[in-house]
C-alpha positions as CSV (number, residue, x, y, z in Angstrom):
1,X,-2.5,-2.3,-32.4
2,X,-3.8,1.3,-31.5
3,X,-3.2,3.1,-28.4
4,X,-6.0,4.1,-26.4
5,X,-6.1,6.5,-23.7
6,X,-7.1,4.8,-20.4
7,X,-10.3,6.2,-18.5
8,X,-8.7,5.5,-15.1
9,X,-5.4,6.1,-13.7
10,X,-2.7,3.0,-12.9
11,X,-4.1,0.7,-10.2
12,X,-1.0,0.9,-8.0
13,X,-1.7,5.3,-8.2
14,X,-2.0,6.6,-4.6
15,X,-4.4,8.8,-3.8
16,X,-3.0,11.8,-4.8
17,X,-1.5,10.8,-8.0
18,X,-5.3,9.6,-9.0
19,X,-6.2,12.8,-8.1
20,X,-3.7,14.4,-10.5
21,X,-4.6,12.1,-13.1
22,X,-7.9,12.9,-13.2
23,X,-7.4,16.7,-13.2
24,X,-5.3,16.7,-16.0
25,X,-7.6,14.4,-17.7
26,X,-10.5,16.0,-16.9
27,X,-11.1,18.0,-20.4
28,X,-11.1,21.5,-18.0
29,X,-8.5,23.5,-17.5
30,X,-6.9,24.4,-14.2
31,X,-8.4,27.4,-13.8
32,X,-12.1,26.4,-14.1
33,X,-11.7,23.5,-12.1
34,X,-10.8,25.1,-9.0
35,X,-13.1,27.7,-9.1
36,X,-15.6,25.4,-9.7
37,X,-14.4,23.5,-6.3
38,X,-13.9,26.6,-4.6
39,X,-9.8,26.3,-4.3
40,X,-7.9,28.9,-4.9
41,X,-6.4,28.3,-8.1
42,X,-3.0,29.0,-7.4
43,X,-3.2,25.8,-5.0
44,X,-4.8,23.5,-8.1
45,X,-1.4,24.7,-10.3
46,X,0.9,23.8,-7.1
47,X,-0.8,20.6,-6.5
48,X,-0.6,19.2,-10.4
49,X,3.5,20.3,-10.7
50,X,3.8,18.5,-7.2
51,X,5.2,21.4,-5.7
52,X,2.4,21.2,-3.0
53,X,-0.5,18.7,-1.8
54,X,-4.1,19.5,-0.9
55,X,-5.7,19.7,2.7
56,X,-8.3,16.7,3.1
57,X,-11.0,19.3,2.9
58,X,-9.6,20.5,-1.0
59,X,-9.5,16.8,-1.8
60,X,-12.9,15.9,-1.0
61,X,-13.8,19.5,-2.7
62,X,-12.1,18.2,-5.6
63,X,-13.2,14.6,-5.8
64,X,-16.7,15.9,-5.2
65,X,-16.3,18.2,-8.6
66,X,-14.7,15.7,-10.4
67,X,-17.5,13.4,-9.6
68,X,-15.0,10.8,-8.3
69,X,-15.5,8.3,-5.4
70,X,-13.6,5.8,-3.4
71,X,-14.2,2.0,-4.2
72,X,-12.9,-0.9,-2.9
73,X,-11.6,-3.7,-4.9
């Protein structure tokens, strides 16, 4: 049976950790992201090693660049 990468993150993924998921999964690095978005990218780095989380405002800023939305099951 082959592996196959998954094109969404876990279902039982917060918020934040679907975030995170799709950054890293993204196909961009870091660095072009969040000057992209328009965070500092300093703040994108912090956020993926969990070492700090993103004001509402860099969220929707990064949702919106990821093209990502929120759906309800």
């Amino acid at each position: 049976m082959s592996k196959t990468k998954s094109k969404n993150p876990p279902r039982s993924a917060t918020m934040t950790e679907a975030l995170r998921w799709h950054l890293r999964h993204c196909g961009t690095i870091p660095l072009d992201v969040a000057g992209a978005a328009g965070i500092h990218h300093t703040t994108i780095y912090r956020f993926l090693n969990g070492t700090r989380g993103l004001s509402q405002d860099g969220q929707d800023r990064l949702a919106r660049h990821l093209r990502l939305r929120l759906v309800r099951e």
